[in-house]
C-alpha atoms as an extended CHARMM CRD file, in Angstrom:
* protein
*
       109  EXT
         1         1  UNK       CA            -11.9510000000      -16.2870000000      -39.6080000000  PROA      1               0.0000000000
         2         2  UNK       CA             -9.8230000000      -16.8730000000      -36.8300000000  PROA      2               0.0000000000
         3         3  UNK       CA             -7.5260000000      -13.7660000000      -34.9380000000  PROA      3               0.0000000000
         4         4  UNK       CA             -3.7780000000      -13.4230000000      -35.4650000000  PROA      4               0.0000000000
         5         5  UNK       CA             -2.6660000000      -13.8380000000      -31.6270000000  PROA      5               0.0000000000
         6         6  UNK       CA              0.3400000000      -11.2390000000      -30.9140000000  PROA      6               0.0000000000
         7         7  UNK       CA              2.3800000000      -11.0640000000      -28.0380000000  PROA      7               0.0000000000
         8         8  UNK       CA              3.9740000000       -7.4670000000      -26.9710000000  PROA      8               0.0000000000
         9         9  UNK       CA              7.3550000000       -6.7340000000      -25.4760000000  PROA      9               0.0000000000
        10        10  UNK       CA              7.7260000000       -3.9170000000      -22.9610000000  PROA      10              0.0000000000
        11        11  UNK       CA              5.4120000000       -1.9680000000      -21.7290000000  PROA      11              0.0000000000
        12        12  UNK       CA              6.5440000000        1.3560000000      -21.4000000000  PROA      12              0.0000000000
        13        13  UNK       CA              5.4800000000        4.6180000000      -23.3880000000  PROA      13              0.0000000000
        14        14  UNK       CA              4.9100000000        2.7890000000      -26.3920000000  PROA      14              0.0000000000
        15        15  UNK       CA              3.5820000000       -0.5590000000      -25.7830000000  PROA      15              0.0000000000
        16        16  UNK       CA              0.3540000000        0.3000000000      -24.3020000000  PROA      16              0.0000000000
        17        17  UNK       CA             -0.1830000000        2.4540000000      -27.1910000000  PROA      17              0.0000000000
        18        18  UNK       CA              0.5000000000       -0.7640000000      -29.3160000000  PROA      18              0.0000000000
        19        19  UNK       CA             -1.6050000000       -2.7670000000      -27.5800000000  PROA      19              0.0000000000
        20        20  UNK       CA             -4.6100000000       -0.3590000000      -27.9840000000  PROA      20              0.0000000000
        21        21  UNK       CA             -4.0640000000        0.0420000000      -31.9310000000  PROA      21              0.0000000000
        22        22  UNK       CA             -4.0580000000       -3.3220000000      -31.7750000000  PROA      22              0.0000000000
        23        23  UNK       CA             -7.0740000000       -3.9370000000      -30.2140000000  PROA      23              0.0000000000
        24        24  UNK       CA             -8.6440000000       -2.1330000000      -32.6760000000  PROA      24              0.0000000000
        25        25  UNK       CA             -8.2270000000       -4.2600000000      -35.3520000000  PROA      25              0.0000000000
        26        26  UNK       CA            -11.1720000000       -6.7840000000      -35.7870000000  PROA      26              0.0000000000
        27        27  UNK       CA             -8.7430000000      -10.0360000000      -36.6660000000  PROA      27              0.0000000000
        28        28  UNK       CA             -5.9360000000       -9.0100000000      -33.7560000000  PROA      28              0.0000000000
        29        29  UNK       CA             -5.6200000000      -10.8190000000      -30.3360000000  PROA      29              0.0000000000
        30        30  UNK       CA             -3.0590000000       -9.2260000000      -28.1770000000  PROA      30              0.0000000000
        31        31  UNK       CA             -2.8970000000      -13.0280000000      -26.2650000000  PROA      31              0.0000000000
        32        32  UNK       CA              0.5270000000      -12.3880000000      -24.1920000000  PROA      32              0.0000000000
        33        33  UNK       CA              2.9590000000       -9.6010000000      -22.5290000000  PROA      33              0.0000000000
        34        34  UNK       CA              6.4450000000      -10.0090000000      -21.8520000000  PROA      34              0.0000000000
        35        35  UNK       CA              8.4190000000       -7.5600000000      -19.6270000000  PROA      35              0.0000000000
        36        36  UNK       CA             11.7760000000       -7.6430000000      -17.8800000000  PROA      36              0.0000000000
        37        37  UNK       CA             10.8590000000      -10.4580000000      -14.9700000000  PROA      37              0.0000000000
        38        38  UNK       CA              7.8940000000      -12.6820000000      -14.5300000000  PROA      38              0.0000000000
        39        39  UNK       CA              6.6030000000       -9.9190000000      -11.6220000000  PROA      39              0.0000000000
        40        40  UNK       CA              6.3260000000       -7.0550000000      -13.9550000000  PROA      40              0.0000000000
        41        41  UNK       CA              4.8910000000       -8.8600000000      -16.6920000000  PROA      41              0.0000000000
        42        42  UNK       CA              2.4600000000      -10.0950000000      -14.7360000000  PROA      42              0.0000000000
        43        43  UNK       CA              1.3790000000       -7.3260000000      -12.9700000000  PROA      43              0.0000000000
        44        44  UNK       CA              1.2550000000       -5.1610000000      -16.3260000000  PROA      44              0.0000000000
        45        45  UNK       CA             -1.0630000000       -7.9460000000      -18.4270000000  PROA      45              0.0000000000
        46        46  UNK       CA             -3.6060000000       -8.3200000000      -15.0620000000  PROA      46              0.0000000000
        47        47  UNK       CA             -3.7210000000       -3.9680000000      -16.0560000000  PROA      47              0.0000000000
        48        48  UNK       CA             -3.9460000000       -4.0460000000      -19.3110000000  PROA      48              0.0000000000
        49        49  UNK       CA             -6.4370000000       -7.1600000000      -19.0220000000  PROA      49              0.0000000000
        50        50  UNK       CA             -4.0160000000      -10.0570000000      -21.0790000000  PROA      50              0.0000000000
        51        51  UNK       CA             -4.0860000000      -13.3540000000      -20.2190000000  PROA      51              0.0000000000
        52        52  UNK       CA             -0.4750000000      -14.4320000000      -20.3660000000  PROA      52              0.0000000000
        53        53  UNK       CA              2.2320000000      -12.9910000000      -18.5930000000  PROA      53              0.0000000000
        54        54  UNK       CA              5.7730000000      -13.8140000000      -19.9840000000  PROA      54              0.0000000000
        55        55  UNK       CA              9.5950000000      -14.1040000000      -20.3620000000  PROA      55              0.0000000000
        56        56  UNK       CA             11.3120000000      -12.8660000000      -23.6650000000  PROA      56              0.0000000000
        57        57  UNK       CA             12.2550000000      -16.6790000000      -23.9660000000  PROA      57              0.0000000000
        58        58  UNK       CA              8.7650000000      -17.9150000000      -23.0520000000  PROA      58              0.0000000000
        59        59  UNK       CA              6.6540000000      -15.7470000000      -25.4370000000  PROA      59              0.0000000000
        60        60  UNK       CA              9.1430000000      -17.4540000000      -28.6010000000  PROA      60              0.0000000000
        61        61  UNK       CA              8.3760000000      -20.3160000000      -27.0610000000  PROA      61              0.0000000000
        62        62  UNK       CA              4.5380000000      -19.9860000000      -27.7040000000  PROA      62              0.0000000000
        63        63  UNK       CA              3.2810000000      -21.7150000000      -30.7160000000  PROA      63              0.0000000000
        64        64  UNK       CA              0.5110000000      -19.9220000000      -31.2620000000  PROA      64              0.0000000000
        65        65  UNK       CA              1.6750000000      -16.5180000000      -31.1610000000  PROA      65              0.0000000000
        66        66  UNK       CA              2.1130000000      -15.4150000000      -35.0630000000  PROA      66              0.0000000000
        67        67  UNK       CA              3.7970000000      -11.7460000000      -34.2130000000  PROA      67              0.0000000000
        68        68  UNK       CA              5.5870000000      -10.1480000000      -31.4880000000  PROA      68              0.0000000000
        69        69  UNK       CA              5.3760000000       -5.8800000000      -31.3710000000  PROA      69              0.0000000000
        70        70  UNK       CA              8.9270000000       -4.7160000000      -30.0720000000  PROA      70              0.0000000000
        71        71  UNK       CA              8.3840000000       -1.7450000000      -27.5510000000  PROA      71              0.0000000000
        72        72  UNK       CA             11.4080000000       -1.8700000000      -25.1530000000  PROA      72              0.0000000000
        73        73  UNK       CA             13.8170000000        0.8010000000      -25.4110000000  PROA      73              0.0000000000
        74        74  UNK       CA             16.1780000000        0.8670000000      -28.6310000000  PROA      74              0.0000000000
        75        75  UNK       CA             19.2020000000       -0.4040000000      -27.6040000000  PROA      75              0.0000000000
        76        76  UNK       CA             17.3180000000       -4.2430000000      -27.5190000000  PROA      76              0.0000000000
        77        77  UNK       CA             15.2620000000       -3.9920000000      -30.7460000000  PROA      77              0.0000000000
        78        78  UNK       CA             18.1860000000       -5.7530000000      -32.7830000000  PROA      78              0.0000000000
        79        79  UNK       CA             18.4340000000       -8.4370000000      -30.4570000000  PROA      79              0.0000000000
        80        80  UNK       CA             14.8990000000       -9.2050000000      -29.7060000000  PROA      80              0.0000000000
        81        81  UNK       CA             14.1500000000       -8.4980000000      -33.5420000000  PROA      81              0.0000000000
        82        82  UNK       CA             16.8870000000      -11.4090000000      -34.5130000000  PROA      82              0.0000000000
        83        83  UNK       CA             15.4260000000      -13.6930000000      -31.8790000000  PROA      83              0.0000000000
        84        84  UNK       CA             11.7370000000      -13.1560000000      -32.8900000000  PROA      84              0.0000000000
        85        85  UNK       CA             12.4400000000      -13.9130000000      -36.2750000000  PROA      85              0.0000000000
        86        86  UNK       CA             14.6280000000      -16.8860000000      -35.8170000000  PROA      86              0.0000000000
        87        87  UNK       CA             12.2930000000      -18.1040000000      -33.5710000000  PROA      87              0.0000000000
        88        88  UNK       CA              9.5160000000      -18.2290000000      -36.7650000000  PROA      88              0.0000000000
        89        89  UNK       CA              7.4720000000      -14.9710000000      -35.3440000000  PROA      89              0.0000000000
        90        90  UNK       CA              6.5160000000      -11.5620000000      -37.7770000000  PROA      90              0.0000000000
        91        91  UNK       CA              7.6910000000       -8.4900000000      -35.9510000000  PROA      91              0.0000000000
        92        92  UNK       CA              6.7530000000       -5.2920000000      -35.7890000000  PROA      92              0.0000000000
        93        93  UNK       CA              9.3930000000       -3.0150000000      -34.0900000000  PROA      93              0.0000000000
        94        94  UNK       CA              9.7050000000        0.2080000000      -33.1350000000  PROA      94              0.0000000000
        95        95  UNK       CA             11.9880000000        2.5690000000      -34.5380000000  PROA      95              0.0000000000
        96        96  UNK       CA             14.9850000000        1.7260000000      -34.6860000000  PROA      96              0.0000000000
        97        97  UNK       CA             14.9560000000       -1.5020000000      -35.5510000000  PROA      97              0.0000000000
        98        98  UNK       CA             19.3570000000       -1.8600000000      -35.6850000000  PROA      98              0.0000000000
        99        99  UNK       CA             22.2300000000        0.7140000000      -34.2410000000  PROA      99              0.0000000000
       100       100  UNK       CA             24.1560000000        0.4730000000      -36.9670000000  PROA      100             0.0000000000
       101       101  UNK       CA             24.2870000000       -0.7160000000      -40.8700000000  PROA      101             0.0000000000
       102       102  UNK       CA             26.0970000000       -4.0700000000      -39.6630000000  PROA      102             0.0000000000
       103       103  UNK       CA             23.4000000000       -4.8480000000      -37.0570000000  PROA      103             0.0000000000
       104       104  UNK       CA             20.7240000000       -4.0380000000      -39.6900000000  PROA      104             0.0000000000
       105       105  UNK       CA             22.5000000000       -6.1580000000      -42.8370000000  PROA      105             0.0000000000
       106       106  UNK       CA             22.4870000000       -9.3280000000      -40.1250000000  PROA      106             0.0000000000
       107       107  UNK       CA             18.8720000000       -8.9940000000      -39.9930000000  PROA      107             0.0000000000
       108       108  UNK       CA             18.2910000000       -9.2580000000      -43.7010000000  PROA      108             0.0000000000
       109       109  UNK       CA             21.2550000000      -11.7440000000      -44.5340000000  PROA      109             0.0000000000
């Protein structure tokens, strides 16, 4: 059986803790780690030992990855959220995932 490659977004308080879950789970493969700027991101995957360091824009761009774990703070779930999904990729977000009821009725429509 092959692994589910994920990517991960931010890695503040909660993204390392999502990566670890996640690296718990026999069919997972956290594969890639965006952050803010190229530097951080790749500074943070060489510490939490991931192979590819990434852009927001890059890790949509990366066929392979099946679903992307939101953990930057709340105010860009919605707009990372829309992206991810438009862009083909599951997502798992952090609470919230929308502001508002308009923000969350785009993401369903």
């Amino acid at each position: 059986m092959s692994k589910i490659k994920v990517g991960v977004v931010g890695t503040g308080f909660i993204g390392p803790a999502h990566i670890e879950a996640l690296r718990r789970l026999p069919n997972i493969e956290v594969v890639a780690l965006c952050e803010a700027n190229i530097e951080l991101a790749t500074s943070k995957a060489a510490q939490l030992g991931i192979e590819r360091a990434c852009t927001f824009d890059q890790l949509l761009e990366m066929k392979d990855i099946v679903s992307v774990h939101i953990c930057t703070p709340n105010f860009l779930h919605y707009p990372q959220s829309k992206a991810a999904l438009l862009a083909g990729k599951h997502v798992v977000c952090e609470k919230p995932l929308a502001k508002d009821l308009h923000e969350a009725e785009e993401l369903v429509a």
